[in-house]
N, C-alpha and C positions, 0 to 999 in steps of 0.2 A: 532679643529681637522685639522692636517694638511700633509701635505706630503711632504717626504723630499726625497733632489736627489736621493739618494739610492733607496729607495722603486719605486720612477719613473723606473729608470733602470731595474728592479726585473717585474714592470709589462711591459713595453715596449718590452719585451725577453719573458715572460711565455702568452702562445700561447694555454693555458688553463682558463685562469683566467676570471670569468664571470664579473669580476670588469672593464673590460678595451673592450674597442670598437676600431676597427682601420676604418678608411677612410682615402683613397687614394689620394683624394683632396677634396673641400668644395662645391662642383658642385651642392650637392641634400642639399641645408638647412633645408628639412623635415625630414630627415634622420636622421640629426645630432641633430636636434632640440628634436625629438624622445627619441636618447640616453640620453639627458639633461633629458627630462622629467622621464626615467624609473631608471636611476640614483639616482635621487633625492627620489623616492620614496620608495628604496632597499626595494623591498619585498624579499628576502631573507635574509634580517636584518642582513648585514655582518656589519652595524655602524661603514663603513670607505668610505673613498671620491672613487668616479664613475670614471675613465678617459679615455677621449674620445681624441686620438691619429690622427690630423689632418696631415696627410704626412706620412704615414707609408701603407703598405698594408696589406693583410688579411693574407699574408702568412709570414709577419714579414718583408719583406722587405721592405727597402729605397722608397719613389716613388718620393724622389726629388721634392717635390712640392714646390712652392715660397710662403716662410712663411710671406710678410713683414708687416709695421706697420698697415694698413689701412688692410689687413686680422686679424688681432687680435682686432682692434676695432672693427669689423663687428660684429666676435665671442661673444666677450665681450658685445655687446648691446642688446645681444640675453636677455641679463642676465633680462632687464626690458624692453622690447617692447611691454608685453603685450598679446604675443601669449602666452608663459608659464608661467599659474596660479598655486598657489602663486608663486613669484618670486623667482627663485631656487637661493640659494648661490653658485656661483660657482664664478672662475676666471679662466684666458686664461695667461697662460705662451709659451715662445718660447723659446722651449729647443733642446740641440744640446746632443742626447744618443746615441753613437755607431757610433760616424760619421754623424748620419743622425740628419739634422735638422726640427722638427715636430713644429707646435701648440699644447701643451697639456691642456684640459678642462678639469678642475678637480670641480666634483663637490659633493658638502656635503649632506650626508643625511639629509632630510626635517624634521623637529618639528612635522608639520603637513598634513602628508597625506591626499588624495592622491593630487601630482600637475597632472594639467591635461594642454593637447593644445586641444584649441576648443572643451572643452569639457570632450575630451577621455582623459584616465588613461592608459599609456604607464609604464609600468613594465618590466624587464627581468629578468627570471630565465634560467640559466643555457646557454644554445644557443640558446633560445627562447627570443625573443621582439617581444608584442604584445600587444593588449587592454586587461586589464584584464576583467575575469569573474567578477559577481555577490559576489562569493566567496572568490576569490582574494582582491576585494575591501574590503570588510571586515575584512581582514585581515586588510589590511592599516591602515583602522581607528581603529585597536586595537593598534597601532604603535604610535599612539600619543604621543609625549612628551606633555602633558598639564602644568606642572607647568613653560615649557619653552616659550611659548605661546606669542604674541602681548596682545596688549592690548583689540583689539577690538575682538581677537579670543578666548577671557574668557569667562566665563559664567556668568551672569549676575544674583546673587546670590539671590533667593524670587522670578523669575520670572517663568512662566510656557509656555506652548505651547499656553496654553487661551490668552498669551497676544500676540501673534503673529495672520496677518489678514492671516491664512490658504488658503482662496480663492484668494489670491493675489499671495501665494506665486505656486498655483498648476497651476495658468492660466497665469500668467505672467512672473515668474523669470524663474521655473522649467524649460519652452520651451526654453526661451532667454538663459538658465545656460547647457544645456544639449542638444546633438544632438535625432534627433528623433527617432534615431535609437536604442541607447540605452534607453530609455525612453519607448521603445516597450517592451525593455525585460523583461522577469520575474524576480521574486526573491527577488524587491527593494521594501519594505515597506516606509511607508512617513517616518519615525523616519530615516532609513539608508538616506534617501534623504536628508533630512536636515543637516546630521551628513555631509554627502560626501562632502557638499557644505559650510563646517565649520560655521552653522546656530545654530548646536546646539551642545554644550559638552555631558559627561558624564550623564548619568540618564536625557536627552532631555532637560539641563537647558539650554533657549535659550542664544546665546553669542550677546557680546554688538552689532555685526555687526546685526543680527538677530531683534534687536530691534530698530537698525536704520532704518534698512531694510523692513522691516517686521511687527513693531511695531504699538497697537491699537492707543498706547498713549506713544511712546517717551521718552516724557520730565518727565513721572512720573517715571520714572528708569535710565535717564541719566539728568540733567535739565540745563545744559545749550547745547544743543541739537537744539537752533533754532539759527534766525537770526532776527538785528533787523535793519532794514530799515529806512532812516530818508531823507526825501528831505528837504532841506533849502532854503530860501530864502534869498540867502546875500551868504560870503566868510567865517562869521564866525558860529559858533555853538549854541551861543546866538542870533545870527538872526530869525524870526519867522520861524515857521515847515509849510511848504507849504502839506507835505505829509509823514505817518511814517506804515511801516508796522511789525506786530510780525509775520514773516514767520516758521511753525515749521512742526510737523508732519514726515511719514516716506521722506529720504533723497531725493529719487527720487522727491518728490511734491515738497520737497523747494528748488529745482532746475527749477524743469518744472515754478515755479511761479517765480524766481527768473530771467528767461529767458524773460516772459512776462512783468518783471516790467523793466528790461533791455532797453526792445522794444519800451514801452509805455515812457520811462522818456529820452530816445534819440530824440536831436531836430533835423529835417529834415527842410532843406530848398534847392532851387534851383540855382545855377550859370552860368551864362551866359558865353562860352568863342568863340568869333565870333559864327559862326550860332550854336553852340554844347551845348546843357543846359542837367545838369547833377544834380542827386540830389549830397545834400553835409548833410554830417553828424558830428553833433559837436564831436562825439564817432565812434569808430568801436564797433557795438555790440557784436562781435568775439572777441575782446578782454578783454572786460570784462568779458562775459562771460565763458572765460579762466582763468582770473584771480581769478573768483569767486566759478569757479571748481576747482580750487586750492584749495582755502580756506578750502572748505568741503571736500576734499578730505586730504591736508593734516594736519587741525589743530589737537588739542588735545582734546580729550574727557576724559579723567583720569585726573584726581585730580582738576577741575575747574566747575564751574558755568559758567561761561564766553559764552556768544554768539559771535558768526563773528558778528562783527558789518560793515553796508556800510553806509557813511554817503556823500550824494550827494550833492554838493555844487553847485553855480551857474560858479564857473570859475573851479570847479574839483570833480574827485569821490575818495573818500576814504574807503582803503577795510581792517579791522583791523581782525587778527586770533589768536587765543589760542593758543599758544605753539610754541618755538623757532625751529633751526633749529636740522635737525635730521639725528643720523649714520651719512654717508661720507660725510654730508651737512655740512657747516659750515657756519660761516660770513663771512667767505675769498673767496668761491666759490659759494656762493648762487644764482641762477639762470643763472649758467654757463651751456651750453649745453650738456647732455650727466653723467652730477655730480647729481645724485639724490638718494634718499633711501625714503623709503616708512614707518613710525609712523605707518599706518593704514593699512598692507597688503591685510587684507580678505576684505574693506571696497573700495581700490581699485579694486579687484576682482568684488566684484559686481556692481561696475559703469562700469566697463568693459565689465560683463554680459551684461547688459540695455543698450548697446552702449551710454554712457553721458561721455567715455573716451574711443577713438580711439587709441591714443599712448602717452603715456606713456613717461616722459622727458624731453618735447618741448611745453608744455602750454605758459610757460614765455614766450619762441623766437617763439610762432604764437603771442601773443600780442604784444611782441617789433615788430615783422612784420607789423602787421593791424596797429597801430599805425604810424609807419612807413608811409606809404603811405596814411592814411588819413590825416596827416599834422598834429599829436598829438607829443609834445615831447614824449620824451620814459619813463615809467613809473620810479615813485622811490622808492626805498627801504629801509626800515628801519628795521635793522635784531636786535632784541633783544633776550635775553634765555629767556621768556618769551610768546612773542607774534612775529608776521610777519606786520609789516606794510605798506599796498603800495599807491601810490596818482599817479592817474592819471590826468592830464592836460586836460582843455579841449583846442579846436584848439582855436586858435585865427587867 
């Protein structure tokens, strides 16, 4: 779905159209972020792209605002930084209508409503932007395109709500996924709960993020679903196994356990430099641990058996994932600043919930950082259609 000069001109002029937002400059990014989110979620199902008119003002006029390159990448990063769940389709043009030159944000109706920022579910009808209702929201999730769907926001076919740990999901994600506020209100049954936070499809089949998420037992409805841990003793693979662990279970545990094995298998020692002794570490833990929320955050879960596998050597850590590069990723930009697309959107959503991802982009470049300055070369890549594989160095 797209938009062509013409139709920009047609809205940038019609001073009625609930399709189009104007700001006068980029001062309040709540505002604009706002419009991104109620955009994306066309509750008035007009199923044609939002656009949100940076340099124009309310009354249609010019406001001369300086459109240059570093405002359009600002606009554009909006698109995955993590504030707006799921990640809305949009892109950021700098176009010249009438003389005047604007940023225009155009952005495509969502698959799967509703996207929310921190939470809330921003909508506009008519001259109205606001949180929706109760009833509003329902509407949304009747908006589904499901046969259009990720991978991880299907439903996961033979499964039911019994396989989901319900007290996990009421005391832990609900609070972390929802402000309190709305969480007060009436109206939401557990079934719309679940649905809202794309847990579960059609007739409550729970979806594959839901059984990541959520799940008693995982690996019986996705199986390669865990991680397999291996410490060596020696440089090569046939050197004897000093320590091996099968880490699986809901995704948040083979993280949190993934952190402690992190902790426990980095060597610390001490350095002397004239009177200043400091520890020294063969690893930055932050970097692996970045690397390794990579991994689960973006390999493949469709069509493989295949676990991340991490195989910890004595001169290096090796981190291997399911599934190649993905959308505007390629081999040629892989781990370039700012170049990323999301395989698993709902399954990033909820490491976002759980704060186990802060932002969104920049995992790579805080490891090449920490690495950086503990005196590790910089990790390396091996990009195949296939799998992801990286080897980190230890210091010498």
């Amino acid at each position: 779905m797209t938009l062509e000069n013409e139709e920009l001109e047609l809205l940038f002029s019609d001073m009625e159209s609930d399709r189009v937002e104007r700001k006068e400059s980029a001062a309040n990014d709540d505002r604009i972020r706002e419009a991104i989110c109620a955009f994306a979620n066309d509750l008035p199902n007009h199923q044609r792209p939002g656009v949100i008119f940076v340099g124009q003002r309310n009354d249609g006029s010019c406001a001369n605002f300086p459109i240059d390159d570093r405002l359009l990448l600002r606009l554009g990063g909006w698109r995955s930084d993590g504030k707006i769940l799921p990640f809305p389709v949009m892109r950021v043009d700098r176009k010249t209508i009438s003389g005047c030159i604007v940023a225009a944000i155009i952005v495509e109706p969502t698959d799967n409503p509703p996207t929310k920022i921190d939470g809330r579910i921003w909508i506009r009808v008519g001259p109205r932007r606001g949180i929706a209702t109760a009833e509003e929201e329902r509407r949304l999730l009747e908006k589904r395109r499901w046969g259009n769907l990720s991978f991880d926001a299907q439903g996961v076919i033979g499964s039911s709500l019994a396989d989901l740990d319900m007290d996990y999901f009421e005391k832990v994600y609900l609070p972390a996924a929802i402000p309190a506020e709305i969480l007060q209100e009436n109206g939401r049954s557990r079934e719309q709960q679940l649905q809202a936070l794309r847990l579960v499809q059609q007739n409550n089949i729970p979806t594959t993020t839901a059984i990541l998420l959520l799940g008693k037992n995982p690996r019986a409805w996705i199986p390669g679903a865990y991680i397999q841990f291996l410490r060596i003793e020696g440089t090569e693979l046939i050197n004897p196994i000093k320590n091996q662990r099968l880490i699986d279970g809901p995704i948040a545990d083979q993280i949190k356990s993934l952190d402690e094995l992190i902790d426990l298998n980095v060597e610390r020692g001490t350095t002397v430099g004239g009177v200043v002794r400091q520890d020294s570490e063969d690893y930055p833990p932050v970097a692996l641990r970045q690397l390794v929320r990579n991994a689960v955050l973006h390999r493949s879960y469709e069509g493989t058996n295949a676990p991340i596998r991490i195989t910890w050597y004595s001169d290096r850590v090796e981190i291997q994932s399911p599934g190649g590069p993905y959308g505007q990723v390629t081999k040629a930009n892989f781990g370039q600043t700012g170049v990323t697309d999301y395989r698993n959107p709902t399954i990033a959503e909820a490491l976002r919930n759980l704060s186990y991802v802060e932002r969104f982009g920049v995992g790579i470049a805080i490891a090449r950082d920490a690495l950086a300055k503990n005196g590790n070369p910089p990790p390396e890549f091996v990009i195949e259609d296939q799998h992801v594989h990286v080897t980190v160095r230890r210091k010498t």
